[in-house]
C-alpha positions in Angstrom: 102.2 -101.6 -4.6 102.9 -101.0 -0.6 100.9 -102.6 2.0 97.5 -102.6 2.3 96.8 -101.7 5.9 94.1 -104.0 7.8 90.4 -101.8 8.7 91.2 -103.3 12.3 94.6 -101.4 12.0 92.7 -98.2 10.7 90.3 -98.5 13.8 93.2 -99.3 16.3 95.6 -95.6 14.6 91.6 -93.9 14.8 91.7 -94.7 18.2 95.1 -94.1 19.2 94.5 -90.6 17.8 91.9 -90.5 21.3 94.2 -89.6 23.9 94.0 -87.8 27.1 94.2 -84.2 26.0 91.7 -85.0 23.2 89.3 -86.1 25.4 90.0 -83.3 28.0 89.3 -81.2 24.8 86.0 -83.0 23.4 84.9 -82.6 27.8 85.2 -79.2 28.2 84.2 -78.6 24.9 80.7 -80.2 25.2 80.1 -78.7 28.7 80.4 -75.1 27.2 78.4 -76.2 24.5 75.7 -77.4 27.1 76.3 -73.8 28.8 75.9 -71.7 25.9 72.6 -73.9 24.9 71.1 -73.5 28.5 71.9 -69.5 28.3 70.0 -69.4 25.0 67.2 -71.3 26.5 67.1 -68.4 29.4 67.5 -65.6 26.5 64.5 -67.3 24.7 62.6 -67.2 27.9 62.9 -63.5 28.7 62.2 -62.4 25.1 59.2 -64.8 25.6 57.6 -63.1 28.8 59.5 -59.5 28.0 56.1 -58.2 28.9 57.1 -59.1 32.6 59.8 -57.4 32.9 58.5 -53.7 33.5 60.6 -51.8 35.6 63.1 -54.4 36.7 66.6 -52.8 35.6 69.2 -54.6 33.3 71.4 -54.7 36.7 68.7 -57.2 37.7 68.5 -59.3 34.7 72.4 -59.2 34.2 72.3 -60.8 37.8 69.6 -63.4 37.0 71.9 -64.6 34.4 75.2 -64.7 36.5 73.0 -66.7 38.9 71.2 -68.9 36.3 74.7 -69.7 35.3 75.5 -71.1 38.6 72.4 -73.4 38.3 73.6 -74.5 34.6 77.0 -75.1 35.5 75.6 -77.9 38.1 72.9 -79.5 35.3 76.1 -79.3 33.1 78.2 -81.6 36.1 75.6 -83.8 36.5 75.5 -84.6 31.9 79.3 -84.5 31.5 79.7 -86.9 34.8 80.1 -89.6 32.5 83.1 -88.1 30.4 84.6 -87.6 33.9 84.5 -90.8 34.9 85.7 -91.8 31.5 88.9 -90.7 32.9 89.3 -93.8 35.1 88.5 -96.1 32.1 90.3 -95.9 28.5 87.8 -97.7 26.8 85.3 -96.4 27.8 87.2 -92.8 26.9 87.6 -93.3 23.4 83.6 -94.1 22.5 83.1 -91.1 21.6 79.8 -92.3 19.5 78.1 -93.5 22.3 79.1 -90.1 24.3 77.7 -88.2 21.2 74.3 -90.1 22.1 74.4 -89.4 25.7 75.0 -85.7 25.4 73.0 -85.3 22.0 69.8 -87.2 24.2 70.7 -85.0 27.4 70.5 -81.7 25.0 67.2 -82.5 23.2 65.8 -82.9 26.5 66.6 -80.0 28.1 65.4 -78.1 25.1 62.2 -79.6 25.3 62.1 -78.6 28.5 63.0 -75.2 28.2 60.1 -75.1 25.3 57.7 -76.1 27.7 58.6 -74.0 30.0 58.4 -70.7 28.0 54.1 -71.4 27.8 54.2 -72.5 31.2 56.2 -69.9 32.7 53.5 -67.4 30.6 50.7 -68.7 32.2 51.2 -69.6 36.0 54.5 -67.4 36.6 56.6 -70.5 38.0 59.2 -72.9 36.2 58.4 -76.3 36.1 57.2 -77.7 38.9 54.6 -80.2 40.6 51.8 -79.3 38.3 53.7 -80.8 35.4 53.0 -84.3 37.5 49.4 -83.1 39.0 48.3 -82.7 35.1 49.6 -86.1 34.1 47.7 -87.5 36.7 44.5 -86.1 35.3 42.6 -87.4 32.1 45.1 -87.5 29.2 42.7 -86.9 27.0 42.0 -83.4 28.2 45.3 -82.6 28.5 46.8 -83.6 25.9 43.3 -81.6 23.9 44.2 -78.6 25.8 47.5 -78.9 24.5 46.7 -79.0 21.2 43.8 -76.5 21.1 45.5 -74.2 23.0 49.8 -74.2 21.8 51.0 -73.9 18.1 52.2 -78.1 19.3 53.6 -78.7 15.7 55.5 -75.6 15.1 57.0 -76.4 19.1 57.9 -79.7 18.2 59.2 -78.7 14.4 61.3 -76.3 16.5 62.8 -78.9 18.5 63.5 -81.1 16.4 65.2 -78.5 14.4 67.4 -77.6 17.1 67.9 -80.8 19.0 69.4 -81.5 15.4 71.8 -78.9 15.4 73.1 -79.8 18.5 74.0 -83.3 17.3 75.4 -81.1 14.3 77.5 -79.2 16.5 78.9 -82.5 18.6 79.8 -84.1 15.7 81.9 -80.9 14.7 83.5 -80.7 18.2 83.9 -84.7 18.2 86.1 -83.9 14.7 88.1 -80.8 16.2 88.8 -82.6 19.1 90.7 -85.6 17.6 94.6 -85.9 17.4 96.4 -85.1 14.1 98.8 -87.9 14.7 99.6 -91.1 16.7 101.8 -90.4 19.8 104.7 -92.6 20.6 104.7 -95.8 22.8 107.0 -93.8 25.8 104.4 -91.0 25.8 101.5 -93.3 26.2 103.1 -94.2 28.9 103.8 -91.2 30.8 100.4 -90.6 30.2 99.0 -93.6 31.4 100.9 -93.6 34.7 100.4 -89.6 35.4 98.0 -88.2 33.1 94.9 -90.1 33.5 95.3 -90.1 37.5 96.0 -86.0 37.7 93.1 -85.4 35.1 90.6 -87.4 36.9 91.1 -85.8 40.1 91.6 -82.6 39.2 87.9 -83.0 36.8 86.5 -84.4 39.9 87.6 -81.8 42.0 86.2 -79.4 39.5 83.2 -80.8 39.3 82.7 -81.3 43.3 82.9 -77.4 43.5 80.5 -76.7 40.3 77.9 -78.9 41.7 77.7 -77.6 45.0 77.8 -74.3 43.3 78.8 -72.3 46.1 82.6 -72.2 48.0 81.0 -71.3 51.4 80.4 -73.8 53.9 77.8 -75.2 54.6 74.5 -76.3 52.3 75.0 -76.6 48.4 73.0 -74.0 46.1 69.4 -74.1 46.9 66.4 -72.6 44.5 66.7 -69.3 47.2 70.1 -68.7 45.8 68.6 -67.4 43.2 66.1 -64.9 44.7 68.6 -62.0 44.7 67.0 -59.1 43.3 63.5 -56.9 44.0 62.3 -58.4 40.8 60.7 -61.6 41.0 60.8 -62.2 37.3 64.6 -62.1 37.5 64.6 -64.3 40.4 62.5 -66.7 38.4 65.1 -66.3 35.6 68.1 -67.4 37.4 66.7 -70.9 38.1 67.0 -73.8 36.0 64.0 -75.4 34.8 65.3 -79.0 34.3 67.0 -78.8 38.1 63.7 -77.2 39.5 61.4 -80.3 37.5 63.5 -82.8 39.0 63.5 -81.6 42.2 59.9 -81.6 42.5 59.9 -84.8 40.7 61.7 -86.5 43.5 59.6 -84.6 46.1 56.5 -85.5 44.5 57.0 -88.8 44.4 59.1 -89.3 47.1 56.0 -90.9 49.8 53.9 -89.1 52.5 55.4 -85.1 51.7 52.6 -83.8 54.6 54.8 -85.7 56.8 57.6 -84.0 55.6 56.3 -80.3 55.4 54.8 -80.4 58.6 56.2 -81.3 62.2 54.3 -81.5 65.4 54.9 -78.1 67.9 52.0 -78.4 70.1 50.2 -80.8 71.6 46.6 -81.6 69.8 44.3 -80.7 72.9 46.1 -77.3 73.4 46.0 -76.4 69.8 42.8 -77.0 69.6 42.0 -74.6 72.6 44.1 -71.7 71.0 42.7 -72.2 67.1 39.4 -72.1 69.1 40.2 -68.9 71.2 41.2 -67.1 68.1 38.8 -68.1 66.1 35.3 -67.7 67.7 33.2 -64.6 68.7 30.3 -64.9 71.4 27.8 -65.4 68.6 29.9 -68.9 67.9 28.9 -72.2 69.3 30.7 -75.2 68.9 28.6 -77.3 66.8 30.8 -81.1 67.7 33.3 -80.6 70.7 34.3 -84.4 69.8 34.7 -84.7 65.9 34.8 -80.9 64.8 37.3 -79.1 66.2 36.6 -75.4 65.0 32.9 -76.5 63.5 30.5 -74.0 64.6 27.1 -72.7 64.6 26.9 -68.9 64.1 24.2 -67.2 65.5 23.6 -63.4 64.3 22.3 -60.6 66.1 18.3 -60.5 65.5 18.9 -56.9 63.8 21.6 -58.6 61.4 19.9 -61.1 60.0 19.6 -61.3 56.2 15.8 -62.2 54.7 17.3 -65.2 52.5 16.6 -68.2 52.2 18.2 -69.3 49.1 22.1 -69.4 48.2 23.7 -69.2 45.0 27.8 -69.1 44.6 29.1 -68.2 41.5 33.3 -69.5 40.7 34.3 -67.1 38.3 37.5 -69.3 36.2 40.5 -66.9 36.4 38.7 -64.0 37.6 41.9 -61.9 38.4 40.9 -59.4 40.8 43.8 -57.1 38.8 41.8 -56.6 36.0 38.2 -55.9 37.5 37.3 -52.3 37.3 36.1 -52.3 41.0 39.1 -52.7 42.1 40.2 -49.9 40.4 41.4 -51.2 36.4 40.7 -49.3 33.8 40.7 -51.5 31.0 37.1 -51.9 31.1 36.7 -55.6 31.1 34.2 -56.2 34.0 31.6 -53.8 33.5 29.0 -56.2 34.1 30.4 -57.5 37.4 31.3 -53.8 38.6 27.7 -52.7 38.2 26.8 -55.7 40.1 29.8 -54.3 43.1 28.0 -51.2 43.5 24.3 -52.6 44.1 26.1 -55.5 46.5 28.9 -55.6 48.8 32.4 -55.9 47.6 35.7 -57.5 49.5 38.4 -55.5 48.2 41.0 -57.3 50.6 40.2 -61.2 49.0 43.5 -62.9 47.9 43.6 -65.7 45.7 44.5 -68.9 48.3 46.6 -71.0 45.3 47.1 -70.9 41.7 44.2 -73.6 40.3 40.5 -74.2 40.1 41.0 -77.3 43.0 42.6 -74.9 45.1 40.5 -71.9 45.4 37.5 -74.1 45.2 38.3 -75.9 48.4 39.5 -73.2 50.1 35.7 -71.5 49.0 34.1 -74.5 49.6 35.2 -76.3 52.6 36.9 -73.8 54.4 40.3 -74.8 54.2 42.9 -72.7 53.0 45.6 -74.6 50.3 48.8 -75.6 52.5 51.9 -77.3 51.8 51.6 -80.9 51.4 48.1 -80.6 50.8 47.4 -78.7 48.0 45.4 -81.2 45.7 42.9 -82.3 49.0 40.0 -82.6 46.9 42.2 -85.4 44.9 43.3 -87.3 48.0 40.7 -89.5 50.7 42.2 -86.8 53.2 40.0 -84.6 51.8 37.0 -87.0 51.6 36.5 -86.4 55.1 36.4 -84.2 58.4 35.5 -80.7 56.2 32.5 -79.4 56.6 31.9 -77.2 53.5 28.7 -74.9 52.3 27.0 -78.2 50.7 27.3 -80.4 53.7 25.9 -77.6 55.9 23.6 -76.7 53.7 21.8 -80.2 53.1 21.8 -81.2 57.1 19.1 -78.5 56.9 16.8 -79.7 54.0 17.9 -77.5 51.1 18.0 -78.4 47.7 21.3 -78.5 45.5 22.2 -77.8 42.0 26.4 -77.6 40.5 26.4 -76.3 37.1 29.1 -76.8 35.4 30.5 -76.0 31.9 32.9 -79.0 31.5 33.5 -82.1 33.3 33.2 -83.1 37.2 36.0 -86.4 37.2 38.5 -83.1 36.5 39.8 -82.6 40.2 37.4 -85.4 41.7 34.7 -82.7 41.5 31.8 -84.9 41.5 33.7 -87.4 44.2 34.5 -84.4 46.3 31.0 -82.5 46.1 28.6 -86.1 46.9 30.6 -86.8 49.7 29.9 -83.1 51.0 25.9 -83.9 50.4 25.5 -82.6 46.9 23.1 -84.6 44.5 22.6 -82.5 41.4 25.1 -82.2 38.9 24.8 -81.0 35.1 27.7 -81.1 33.5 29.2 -80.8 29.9 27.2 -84.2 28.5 23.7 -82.7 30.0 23.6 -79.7 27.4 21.8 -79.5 24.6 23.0 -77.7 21.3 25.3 -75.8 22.8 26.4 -72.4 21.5 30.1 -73.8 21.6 30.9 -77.2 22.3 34.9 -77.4 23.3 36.4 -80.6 22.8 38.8 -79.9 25.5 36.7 -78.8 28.6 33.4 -78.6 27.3 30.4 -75.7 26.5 30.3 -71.7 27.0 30.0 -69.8 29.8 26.6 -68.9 28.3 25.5 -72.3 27.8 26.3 -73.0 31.4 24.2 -69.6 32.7 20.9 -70.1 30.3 21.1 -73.5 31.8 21.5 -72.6 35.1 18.6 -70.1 35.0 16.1 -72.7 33.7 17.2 -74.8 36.6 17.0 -72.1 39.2 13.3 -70.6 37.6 12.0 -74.6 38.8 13.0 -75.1 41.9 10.4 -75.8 44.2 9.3 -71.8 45.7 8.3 -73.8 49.0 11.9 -75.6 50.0 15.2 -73.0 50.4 18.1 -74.3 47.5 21.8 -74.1 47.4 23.5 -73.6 43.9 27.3 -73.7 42.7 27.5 -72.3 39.2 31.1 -72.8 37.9 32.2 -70.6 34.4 35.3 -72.5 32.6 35.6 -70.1 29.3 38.8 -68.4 30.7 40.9 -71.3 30.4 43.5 -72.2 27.9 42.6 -73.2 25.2 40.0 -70.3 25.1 37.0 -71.6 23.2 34.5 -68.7 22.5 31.9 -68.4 20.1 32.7 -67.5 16.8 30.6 -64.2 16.8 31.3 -62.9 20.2 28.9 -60.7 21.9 32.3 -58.2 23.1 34.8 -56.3 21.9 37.6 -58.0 21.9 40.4 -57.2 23.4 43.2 -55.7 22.5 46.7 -53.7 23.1 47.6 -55.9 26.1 50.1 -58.4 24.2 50.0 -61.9 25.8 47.0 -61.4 27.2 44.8 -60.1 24.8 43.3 -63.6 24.5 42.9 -64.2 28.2 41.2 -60.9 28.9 38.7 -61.0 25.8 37.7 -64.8 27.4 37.6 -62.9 30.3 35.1 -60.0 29.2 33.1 -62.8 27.9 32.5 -64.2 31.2 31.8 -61.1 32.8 29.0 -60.6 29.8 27.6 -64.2 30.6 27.3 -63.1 34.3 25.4 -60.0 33.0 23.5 -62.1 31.3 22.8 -64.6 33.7 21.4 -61.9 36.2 18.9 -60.4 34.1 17.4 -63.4 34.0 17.1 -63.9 37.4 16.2 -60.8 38.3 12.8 -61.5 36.7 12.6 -64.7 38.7 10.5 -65.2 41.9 13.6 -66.6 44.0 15.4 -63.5 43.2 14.4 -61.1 46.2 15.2 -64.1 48.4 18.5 -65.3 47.4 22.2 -64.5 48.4 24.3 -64.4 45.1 28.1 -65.0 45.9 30.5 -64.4 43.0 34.0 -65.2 43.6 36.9 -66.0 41.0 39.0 -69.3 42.0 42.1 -68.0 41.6 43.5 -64.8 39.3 46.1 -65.6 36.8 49.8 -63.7 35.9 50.1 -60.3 35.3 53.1 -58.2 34.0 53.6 -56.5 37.1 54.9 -57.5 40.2 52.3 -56.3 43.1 54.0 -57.2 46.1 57.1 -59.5 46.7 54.8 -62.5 47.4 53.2 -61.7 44.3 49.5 -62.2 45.9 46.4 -61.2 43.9 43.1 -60.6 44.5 
């Protein structure tokens, strides 16, 4: 019988099989597979949001590729960086189970990402960003129930683990194609010790230097505005990287004071205040606090202009994309109820959305204060609990009542932190309803059940004492809850945003409904009805190249 060869003899030939050009192999091998996985990930999200892509030619999208290879090819240095460095360290360059983890972890999480992004990219028009951190900060329990309500979550998640499987599937393959057929000689190791390893590491880290910076210029590395090449937005969005834009805003995020950051100092206090003052007030303006305020100001109408009101009610319409109301010149017939209500009242066609969420537009409605970088969740912050004087503070300083109905709850956003501190004392929220037409375990009741509610209140207020009322609609949101007979057509024909638009129609009939109510209401003839949407939401063309909506 010959030999038996020891399993420690086995391991030692498995591993001598391991050399330099094997592992050069298995490196280059799993960064293309990495390439090829991200590229799909990009394909996936086009065929996604294909509805955005209108007239943006191929030339465009063949670009946003070439670029969004640029950005992979740097999230692909960054994953492989320990196979480089492997180089410098035999050991640690034959472990090839332990690199099998680290790339197979690396993969599965950059396809959750990109699975995340496909939904998120749909609704707000941006790759991950900030928000991903501004909704983990809120109540899980609402996320995580819009989530579910409002995703197919298990078929996502089935889907990922599907395909984070595969890729294991395919390292393994590559981890088998790459090894050596035979054991190379003691000289050879040699050579290969001395010169080999010392060319291949710096010639990897050379490559990977260049890849990383992506870009041979001098000067800055590539930036996110390397990728804004085209007249298409949509293809500019397409050439980032999702994972590289998440962690950037991860590190920004939570990087310490960002205002700080955002904003330098130009002028000196005392003579910006002059000039914001200078631009900002008329002669029927008077400064209401010289000392505390600085633009705060009492306006004082000509006798003939004067309004006979003495109630005000502002209505925040949830997603009330100005693109889609037949006032402003749609034709898809979603609004009627709020057009008929344009022609009896007077309608701002030229009133852009100031941010992309409810917290945004409402403080920029609210408290006069538009949504700026490194400030844009103020109602969140204790900046914001102070030195804004919005429509409820001014409001109460002159003995009118208050009333905030709202369909869902007020911790969301610090609504009910924000609004007391402004001087408001009334709230009704989404546990002060009873037997609600639809009660959403996510946010909370209909837009109806908020309006019936809010025109009992109204029809009780004292007749002798002026009020001041914030009705806030929350229906057109993700996930979308309606009743199960709905009172519209719904909509269809539009793709996407079939659901979004029939939620939408909804709330317009709501409105409707709401004012025929208080039309036959004593307070009516005496009462200023504001109706303004927070902010719009994505559309599949591109308006202008800043992509503002009304």
């Amino acid at each position: 019988m010959p030999p038996r060869i020891p399993a420690s003899a086995d391991a030692s030939n498995a591993k001598e099989k391991l050399g330099l050009s094997e592992h050069l192999a298995s490196l280059f091998g799993s960064a293309a597979l990495l390439v090829a996985l991200l590229t799909l990930l990009r394909v996936a999200l086009l065929l996604f949001n294909r509805e955005l892509i209108g007239a943006t030619a191929w030339t465009s999208l063949a670009e946003a590729f070439f670029n969004g290879l640029r950005f992979d090819l740097r999230l692909v240095v960054y994953i492989c960086a320990p196979l480089t460095l492997a180089l410098a360290y035999r050991p640690a360059m034959v472990c090839r189970t332990w690199q099998r983890i680290w790339l197979g972890t690396c993969a599965a999480v950059a396809i959750l990402l990109g699975m995340i992004e496909l939904n998120f990219y749909r609704e707000f028009h941006q790759r991950l960003n900030a928000l991903v951190f501004q909704y983990l900060q809120e109540d899980p329990a609402t996320v995580l129930s819009m989530l579910w309500y409002g995703f197919p979550v298990l078929r996502l998640l089935g889907a990922w683990l599907a395909l984070s499987a595969l890729f294991f599937v395919l390292l393994g393959w590559l981890d088998i194609r790459t090894r050596g057929k035979g054991r190379s000689t003691v000289e050879s190791r040699r050579t290969m010790n001395k010169l080999g390893h010392g060319m291949a590491l710096l010639l990897c880290l050379a490559i990977s230097v260049v890849v990383a910076r992506g870009t041979l210029r001098q000067g800055p590395p590539l930036r996110w505005g390397d990728a804004f090449t085209t007249d298409s937005m949509f293809a500019n969005h397409l050439g980032l990287n999702g994972t590289l834009s998440l962690y950037a805003a991860a590190k920004n995020h939570y990087s310490g004071d960002r205002a700080d950051k955002v904003w330098k100092s130009r002028m000196p206090a005392d003579q910006a205040t002059t000039l914001t003052r200078d631009l900002l007030f008329t002669e029927h303006d008077r400064l209401a606090d010289q000392n505390t305020a600085a633009i705060r100001r009492d306006f004082q109408p000509p006798q003939d202009r004067r309004l006979p009101i003495r109630n005000v009610v502002v209505i925040l319409m949830e997603s009330f994309a100005g693109h889609f109301v037949g006032a402003l010149g749609s034709e898809a017939g979603i609004t009627p109820n709020f057009d008929r209500l344009a022609q009896e009242g007077v309608l701002f066609r030229r009133f852009f959305a100031n941010g992309t969420h409810t917290h945004q537009g409402m403080f920029a409605s609210m408290a006069c204060f538009p949504n700026l970088p490194g400030f844009e969740y103020l109602m969140q912050t204790p900046e914001g609990g102070h030195q804004f004087s919005g429509l409820a503070q001014l409001l109460s300083t002159r003995d009118f009542d208050d009333l905030y109905v709202y369909n869902g709850d007020f911790a969301w956003d610090n609504q009910r932190g924000f609004f007391s501190n402004q001087g408001m004392t009334r709230f009704i929220g989404r546990n002060d309803f009873v037997d609600p037409v639809v009660s959403d375990p996510t946010w909370g009741v209909a837009d109806q059940d908020m309006f019936d509610r809010a025109a009992e209140e109204l029809f009780k207020q004292d007749p002798k004492k002026p009020f001041y009322a914030l009705l806030q609609t929350l229906s057109n949101h993700t996930p979308y809850a309606l009743p199960g007979v709905l009172p519209v057509e719904p909509v269809t024909g539009q793709g996407s945003l079939d659901q979004h638009l029939t939620a939408m129609r909804y709330s317009d009939w709501a409105l409707g409904r709401f004012f025929e109510k208080a039309r036959k209401a004593p307070y009516f003839k005496d009462t200023l009805f504001v109706v303004v949407g927070d902010h719009g939401f994505g559309a599949q063309e591109q308006l202008t190249e800043m992509d503002l909506y009304r």
